[in-house]
TORSEKE-698202 format. One record per atom (N, C-alpha, C): residue in one letter; x, y, z. Coordinates in steps of 0.02 Angstrom, whole numbers, plus 50000, padded with zeros to 5 digits. Example, Ala and Ser with C-alpha at 12.3 -4.5 7.8 and 13.67 -1.06 7.14 Angstrom:
% TORSEKE-698202
A506604971650390 A506154977550390 A506604983550390 S506424988850354 S506844994750357 S506455000250394 
% end
This chain:
% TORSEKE-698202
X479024915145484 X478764913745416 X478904906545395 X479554903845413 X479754894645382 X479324891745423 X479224893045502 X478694889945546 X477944890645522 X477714895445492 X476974896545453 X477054890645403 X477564889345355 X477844886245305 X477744879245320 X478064879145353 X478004870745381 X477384867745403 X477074871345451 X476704869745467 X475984870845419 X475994872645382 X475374872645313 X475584868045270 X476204863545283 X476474857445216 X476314852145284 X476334852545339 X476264846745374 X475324847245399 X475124851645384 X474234851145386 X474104847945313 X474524848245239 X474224846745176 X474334840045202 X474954837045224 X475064829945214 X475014825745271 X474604827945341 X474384825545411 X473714821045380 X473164823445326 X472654819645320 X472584812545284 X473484811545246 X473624808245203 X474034802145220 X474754804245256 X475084801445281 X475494803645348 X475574797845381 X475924797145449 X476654800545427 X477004806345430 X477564807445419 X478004804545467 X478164801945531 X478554799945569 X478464792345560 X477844790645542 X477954780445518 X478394781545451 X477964784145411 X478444785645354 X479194784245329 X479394789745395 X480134788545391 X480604783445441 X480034783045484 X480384774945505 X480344772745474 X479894767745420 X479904763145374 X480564765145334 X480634771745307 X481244771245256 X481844769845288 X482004771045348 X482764769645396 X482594762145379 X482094759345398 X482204751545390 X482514748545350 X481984749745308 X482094747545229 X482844749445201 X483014754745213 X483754756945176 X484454753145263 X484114751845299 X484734749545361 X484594741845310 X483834738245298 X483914731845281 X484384731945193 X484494737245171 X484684736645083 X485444736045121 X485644742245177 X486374740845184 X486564734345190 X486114730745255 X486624724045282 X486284717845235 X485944719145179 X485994714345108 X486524715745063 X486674723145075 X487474721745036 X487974719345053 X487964717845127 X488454717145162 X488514709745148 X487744706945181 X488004698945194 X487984696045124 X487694697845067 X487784693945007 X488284695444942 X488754701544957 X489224703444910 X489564697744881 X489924692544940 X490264688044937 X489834682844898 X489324678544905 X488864675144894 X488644674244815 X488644681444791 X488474685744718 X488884683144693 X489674686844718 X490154685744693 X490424677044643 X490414675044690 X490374667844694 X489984663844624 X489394664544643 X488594661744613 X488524660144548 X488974670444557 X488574672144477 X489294675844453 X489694673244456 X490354674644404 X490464680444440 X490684684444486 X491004690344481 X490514696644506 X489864696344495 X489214700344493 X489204701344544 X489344705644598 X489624706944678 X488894708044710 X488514712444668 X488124715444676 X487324713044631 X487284708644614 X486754704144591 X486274702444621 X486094700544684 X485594699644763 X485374707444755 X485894709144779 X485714718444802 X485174721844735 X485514720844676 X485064723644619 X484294720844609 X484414713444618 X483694708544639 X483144709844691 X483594713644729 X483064714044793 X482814723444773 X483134726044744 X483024733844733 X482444733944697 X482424729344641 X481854726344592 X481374723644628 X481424719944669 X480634719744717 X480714724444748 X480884727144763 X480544734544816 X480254738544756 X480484740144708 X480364746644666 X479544739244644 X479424736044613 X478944730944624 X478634732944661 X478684730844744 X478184732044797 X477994737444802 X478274742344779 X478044751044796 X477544752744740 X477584747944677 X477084749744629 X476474745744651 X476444739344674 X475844735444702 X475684740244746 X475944741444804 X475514745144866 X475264751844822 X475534756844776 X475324761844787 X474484759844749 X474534755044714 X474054752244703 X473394749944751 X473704747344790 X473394743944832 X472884746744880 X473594754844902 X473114759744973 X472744763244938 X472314761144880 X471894765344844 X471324759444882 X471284754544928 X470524750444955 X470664754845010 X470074756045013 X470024758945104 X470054753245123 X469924754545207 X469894749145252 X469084744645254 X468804749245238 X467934747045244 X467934741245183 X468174743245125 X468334738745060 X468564733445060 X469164733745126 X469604728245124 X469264722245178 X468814724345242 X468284721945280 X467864718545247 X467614721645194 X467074718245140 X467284711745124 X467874712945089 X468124707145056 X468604703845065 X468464703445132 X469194699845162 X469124693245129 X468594687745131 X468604682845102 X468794681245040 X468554685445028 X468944684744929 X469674683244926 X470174689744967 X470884688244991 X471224682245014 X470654681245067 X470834672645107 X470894669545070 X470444667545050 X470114661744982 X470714660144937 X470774666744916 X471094665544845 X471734662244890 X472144665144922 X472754663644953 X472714657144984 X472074654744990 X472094649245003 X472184643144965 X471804644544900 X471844641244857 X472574642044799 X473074648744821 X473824647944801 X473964641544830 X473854640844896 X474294636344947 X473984629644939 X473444628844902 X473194623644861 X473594621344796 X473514626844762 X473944627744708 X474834623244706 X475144624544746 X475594623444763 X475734616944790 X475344614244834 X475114606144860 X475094603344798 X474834605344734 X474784601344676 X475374602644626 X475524608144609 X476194608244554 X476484613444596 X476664614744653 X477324619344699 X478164617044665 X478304622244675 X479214622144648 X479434619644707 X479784614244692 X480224610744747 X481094614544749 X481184618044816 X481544622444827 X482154619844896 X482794616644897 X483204614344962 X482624610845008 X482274605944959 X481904602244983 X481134602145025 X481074611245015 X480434610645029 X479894616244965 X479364614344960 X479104615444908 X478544619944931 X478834625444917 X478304630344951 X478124636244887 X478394635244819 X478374639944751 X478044640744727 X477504643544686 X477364643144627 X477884647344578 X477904645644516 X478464646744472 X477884650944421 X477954657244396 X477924661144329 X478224662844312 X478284659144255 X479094662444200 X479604662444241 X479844668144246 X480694667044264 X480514670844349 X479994670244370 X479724673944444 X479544667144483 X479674666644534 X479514661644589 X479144666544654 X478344665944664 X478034666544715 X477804660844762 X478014664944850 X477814660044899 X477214660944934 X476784659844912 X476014661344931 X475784660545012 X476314656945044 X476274656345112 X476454664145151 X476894667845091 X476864675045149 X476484677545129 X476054680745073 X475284683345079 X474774678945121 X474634672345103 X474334666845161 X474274671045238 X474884672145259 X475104675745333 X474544681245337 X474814685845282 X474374693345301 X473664692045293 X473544688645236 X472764689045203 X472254685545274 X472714680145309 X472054675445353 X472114682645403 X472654685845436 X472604691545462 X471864694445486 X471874696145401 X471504703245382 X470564696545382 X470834691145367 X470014688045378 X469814687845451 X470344686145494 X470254684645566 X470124691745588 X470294694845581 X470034702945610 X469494703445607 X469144705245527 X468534706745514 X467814700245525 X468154692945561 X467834690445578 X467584690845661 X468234693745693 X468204694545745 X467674701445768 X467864706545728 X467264711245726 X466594711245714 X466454707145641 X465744703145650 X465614701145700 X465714696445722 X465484692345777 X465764695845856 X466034701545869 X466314701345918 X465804704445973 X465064701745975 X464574702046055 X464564693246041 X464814688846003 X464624684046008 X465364678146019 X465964681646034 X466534679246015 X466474672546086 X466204675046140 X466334671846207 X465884662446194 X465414663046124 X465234656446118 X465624652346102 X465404647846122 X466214642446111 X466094641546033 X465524638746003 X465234637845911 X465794643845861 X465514650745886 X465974655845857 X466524656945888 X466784653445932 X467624655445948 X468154649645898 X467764644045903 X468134637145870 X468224639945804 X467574642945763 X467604644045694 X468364644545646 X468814651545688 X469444653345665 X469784646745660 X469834642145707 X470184638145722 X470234631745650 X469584629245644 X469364626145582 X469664628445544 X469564633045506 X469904636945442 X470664636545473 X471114638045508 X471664638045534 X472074630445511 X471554626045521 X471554618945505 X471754617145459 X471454618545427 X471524617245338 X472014620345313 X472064625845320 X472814631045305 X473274626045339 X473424622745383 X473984620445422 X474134614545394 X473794611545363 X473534605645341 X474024605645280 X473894609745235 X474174610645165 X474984616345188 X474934618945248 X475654621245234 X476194615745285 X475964610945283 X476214605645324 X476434601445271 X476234601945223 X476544598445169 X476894601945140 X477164608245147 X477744609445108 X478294608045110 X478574607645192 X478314608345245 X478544616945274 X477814619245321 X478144626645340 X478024625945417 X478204623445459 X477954621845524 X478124628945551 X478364633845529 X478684641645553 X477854646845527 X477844646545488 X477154650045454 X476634645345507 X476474640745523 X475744638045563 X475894640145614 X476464639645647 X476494643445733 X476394649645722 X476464655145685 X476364661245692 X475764662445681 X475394659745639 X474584659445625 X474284653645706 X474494651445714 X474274649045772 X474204653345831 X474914654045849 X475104662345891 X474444666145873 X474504671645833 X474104676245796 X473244674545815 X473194669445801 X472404666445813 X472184667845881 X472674664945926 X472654666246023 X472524671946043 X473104673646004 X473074681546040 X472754688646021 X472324684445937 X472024690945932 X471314688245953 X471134682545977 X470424680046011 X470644681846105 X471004682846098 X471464686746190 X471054692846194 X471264693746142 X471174703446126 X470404706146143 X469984700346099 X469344701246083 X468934698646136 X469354695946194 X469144695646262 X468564686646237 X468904683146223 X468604675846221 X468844672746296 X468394668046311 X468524664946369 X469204661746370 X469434662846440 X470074659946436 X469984653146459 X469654650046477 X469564641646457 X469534640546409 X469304641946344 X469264642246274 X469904642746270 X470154648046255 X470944649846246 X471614645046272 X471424641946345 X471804636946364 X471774629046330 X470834626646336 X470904621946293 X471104621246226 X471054625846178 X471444628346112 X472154625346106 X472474632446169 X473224631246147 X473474623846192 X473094621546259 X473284614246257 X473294609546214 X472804609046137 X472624602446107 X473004606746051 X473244615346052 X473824615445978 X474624610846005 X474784612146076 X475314610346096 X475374601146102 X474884600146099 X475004592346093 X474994589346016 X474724593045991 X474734592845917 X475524593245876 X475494599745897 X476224600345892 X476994594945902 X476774593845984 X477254586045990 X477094583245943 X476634580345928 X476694573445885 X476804573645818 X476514580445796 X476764581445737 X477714580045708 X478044585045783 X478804585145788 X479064575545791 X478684571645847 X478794564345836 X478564559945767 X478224563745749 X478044561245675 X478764562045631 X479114567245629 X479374570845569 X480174570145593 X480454564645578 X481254562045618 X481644570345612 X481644573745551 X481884579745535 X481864585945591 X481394584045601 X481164591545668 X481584588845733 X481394584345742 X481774580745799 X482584582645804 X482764581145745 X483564584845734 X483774592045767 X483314596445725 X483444603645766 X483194604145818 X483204599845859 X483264603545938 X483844602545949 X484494601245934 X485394602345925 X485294608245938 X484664612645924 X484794618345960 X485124622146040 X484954615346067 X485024617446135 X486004615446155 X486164613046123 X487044613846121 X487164610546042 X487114619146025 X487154614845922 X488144613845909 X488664615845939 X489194616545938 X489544610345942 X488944605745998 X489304598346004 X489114593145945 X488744598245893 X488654593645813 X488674598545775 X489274602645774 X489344606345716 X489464603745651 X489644598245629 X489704594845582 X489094592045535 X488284592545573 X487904590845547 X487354599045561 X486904593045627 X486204598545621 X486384603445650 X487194605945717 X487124609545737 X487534615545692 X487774613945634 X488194618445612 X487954627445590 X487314626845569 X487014635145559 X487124637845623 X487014636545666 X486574639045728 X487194640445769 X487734633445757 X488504634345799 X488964641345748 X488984641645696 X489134648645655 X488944655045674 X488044652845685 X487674658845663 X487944662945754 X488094657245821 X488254661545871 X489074663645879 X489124659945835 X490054661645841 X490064667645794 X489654670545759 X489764676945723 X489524680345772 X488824680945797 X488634685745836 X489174688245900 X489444682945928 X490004683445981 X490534685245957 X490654685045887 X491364687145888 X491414695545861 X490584697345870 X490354705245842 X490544709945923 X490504705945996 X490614707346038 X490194716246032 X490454721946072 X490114726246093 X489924732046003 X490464733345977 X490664736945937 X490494735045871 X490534729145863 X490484725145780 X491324724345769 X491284720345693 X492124720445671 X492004727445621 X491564729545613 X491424734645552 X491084732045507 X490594738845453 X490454735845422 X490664732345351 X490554728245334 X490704723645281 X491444720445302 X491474719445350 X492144714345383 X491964709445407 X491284704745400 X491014698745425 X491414693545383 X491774690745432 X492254683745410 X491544677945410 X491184675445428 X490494671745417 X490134670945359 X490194676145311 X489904675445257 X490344674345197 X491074673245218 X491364669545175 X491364664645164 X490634659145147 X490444655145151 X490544649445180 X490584652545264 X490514647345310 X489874646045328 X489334651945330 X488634651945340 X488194650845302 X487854645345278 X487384644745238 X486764648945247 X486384651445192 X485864655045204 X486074662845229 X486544666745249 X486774672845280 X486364678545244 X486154676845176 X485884683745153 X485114682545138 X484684676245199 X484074675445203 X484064675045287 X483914668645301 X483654668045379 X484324669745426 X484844671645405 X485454671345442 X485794678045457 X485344683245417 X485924689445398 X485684694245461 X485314690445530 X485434694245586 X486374693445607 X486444686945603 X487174685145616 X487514690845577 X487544691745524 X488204696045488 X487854704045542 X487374707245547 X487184712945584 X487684711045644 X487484703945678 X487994706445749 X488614704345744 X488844701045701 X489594700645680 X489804708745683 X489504712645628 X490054718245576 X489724725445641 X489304723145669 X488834731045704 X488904728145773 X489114723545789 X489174722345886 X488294723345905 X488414724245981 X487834724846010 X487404730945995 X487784735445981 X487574742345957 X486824742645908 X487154738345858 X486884737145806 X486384734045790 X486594727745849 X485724723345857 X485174726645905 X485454731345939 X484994735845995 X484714741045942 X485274742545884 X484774747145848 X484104745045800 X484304738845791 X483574735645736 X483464733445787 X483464730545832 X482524730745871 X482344736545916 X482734740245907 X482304749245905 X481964751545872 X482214749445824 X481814751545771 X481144749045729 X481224741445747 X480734736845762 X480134738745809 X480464741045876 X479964741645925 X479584749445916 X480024753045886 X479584761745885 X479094756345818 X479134751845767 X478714751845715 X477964746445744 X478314744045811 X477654739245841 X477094745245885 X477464748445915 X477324755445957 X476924757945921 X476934759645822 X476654763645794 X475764761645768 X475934754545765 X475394751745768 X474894750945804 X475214748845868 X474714749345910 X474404753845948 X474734760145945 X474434765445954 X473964769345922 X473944767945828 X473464769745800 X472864762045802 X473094757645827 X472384751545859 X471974754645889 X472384758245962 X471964760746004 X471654766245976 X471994771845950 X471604775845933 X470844775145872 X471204769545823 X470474766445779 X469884763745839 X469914762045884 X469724758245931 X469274763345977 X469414768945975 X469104774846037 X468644780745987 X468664777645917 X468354780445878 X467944775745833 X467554772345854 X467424766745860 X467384761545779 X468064763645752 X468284759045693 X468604750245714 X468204748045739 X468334742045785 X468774734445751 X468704736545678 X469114730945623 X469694735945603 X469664741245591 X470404742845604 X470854744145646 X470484744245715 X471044743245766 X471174736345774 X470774733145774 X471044725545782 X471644724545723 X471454725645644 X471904725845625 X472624728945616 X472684734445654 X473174738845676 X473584735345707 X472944731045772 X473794728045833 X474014719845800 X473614718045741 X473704711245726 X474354712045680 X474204719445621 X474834719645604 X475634721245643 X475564725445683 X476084724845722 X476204719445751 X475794713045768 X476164707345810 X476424702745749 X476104703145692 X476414700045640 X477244702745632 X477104707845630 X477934709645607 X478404707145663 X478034710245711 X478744710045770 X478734702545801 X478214697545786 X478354688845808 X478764688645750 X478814688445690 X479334685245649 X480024689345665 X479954695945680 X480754696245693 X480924696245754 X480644690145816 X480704692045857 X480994684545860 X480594678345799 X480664673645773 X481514672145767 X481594677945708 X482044677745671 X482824676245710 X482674683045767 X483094685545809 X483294678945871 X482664675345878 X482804668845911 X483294662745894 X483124662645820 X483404656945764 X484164658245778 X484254665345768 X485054666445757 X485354666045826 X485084665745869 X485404667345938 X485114660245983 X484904654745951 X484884648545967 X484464647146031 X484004650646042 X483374651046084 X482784647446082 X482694645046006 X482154641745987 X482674637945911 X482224631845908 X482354626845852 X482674631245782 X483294629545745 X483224631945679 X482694631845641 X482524639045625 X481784636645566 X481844641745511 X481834642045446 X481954647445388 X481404653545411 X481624656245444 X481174661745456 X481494668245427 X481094673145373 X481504678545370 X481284683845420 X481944690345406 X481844696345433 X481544701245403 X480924702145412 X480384707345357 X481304713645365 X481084716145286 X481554721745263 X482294720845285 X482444714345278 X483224713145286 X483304705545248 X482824702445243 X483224695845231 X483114693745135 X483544692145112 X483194692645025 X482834687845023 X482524691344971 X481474688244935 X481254693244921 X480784692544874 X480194695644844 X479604694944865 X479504689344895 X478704687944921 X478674691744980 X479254687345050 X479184691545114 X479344698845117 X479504701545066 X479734708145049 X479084713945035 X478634710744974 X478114713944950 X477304711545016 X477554706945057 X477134704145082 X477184710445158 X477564712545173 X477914714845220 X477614724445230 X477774725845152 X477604732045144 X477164732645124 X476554726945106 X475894727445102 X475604728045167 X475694724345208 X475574725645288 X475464734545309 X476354737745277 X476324743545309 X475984745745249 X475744747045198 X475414749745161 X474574749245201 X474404743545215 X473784743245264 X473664748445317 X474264749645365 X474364751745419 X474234759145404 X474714762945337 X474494768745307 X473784770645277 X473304763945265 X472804766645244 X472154767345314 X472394762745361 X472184762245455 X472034771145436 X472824773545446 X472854777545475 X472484784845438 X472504783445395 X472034788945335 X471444788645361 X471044782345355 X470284780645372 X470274785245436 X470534784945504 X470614783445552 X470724791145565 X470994794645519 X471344803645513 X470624805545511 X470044801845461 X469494808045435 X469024804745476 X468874800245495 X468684796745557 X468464802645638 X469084804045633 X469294808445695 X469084814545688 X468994818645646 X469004825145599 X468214826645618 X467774820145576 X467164820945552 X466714820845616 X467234816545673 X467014815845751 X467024822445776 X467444827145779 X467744831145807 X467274839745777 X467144837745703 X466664842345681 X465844842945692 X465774837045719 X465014834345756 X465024837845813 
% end
């Protein structure tokens, strides 16, 4: 009879929502609320007189925020959101315009717009929104992707976005949209001479940009940041002396000696370090488990949008999963001194409101994939 039971509450809510993404997303989200209490108690403390817990209450307020935008939001189908992808681009484009002209200048880079007592960074919607244009452009055009005229197109527009987030400066946001561009024109089976000449003339670009900019040049201290801990190598020489001193076990949680403000940044681009400080290896094997069942989830409902021939939502299925898992794969690099220091956050761990609401708009997308994609299958299956 509980087995009849169950299974007539998991047929009401199979056509609606993914119950097993579902509750991965909430382990996330509540593992990322723990280790924000962890790495910014001290920080709070400090800041804001005594207020231990001030970050933590800030970031609870954008989530309870983001959960009212999305529930908003998964009211566009996917066909809706195809339509008007441009509108999305556009506008986000013209934030990041916005910002080039009166942006909040922020530890020296100016990536804000300021309302009232709210600061938005238009560069992490920027991320999702060109996404969701590059998909549904790639589907338009995709018997015609192999011309070189329509393969360059993305690239142009890519341009101009890079152009204006180069002045903030975000050289971390253009490689991932760069990335993203390759590999979802990979996907869509564009010539790989195309694809090579591309990423040869992004990679030379790139140099000179880095020889342009004396600053960039600095963080490559990455590659022995310990022998200038005193200057550029000091995040990066911290951020591995916490992780190493988390060894197999962790010290426990909320016992990270690092965020007693030896680590700058710990409860943004840094607070992988306090995870492998206080949780050992254990701990960092468990968030990118958990990471990887949420890349897994995606791309498996790609394929399946994909064999039912919803061809812009599977593309957008595996584009959102490489979005998430390149930045925390980003993130996970930064702290473990693999690649250049760069402010990269950890979607659902690192504090903000933008990469936060920007993050769970993604999976709010992914939930509405998968709805379309539920009656999709149904209406196939009743034919």
């Amino acid at each position: 009879m509980e087995n009849s039971k169950k299974n007539n509450i998991n047929n009401i809510i199979k056509p609606f929502l993914d119950l097993k993404l579902f509750f991965l997303v909430i382990t996330i989200i509540f593992f990322g609320l723990l280790a924000l209490t962890s790495a910014s108690i001290e920080f709070s403390a400090k800041k804001f007189e005594g207020a231990s817990f001030y970050l933590l209450l800030r970031q609870l307020a954008y989530l309870v925020f983001s959960i009212i935008v999305c529930a908003i939001f998964i009211n566009i189908n996917s066909e809706s959101l195809k339509k008007n992808h441009k509108v999305f681009f556009l506008f986000f484009l013209f934030l990041l315009l916005l910002v080039y002209l009166v942006g909040t200048t922020v530890g020296g880079s100016t990536r804000w717009l300021r309302f009232g007592f709210l600061n938005m960074q238009p560069s992490e919607f920027y991320k999702l929104f060109y996404i969701v244009w590059l998909c549904a452009y790639i589907d338009i055009n995709k018997k015609r992707i192999r011309d070189i005229k329509i393969f360059f197109i993305p690239f142009i527009w890519f341009s101009i976005g890079a152009i204006l987030l180069l002045s903030q400066p975000d050289f971390g946001t253009i490689f991932i949209l760069f990335l993203m561009t390759i590999l979802m024109l990979f996907i869509a089976r564009a010539k790989f001479i195309h694809l090579f000449l591309v990423g040869t003339i992004g990679t030379l670009s790139a140099a000179l940009i880095i020889y342009l900019h004396p600053y960039m040049q600095k963080r490559l201290a990455f590659f022995d940041p310990c022998q200038n801990a005193t200057q550029e190598g000091y995040q990066l020489c911290y951020s591995l002396m916490a992780i190493g001193s988390g060894s197999i076990f962790g010290k426990g949680l909320g016992a990270s000696t690092s965020k007693l403000h030896f680590l700058p940044e710990v409860h943004t681009d840094f607070i992988f370090a306090v995870i492998g400080e206080e949780l050992g290896i254990f701990g960092i094997l468990f968030l990118i488990f958990l990471f990887y069942l949420l890349y897994k989830k995606c791309f498996l409902l790609g394929d399946k949008a994909l064999r039912v021939n919803l061809n812009f939502q599977g593309m957008l299925a595996y584009a959102i999963g490489l979005y998430l898992i390149i930045q925390v794969l980003l993130n996970l690099s930064v702290n473990l001194g693999l690649v250049p220091t760069k402010g990269m956050a950890l979607p659902f761990f690192s504090y903000g409101g933008s990469n936060y609401l920007a993050s769970l708009l993604a999976i709010t997308i992914i939930f509405r994939i998968y709805r379309d994609v539920y009656k999709k299958t149904m209406n196939s299956s009743i034919r």
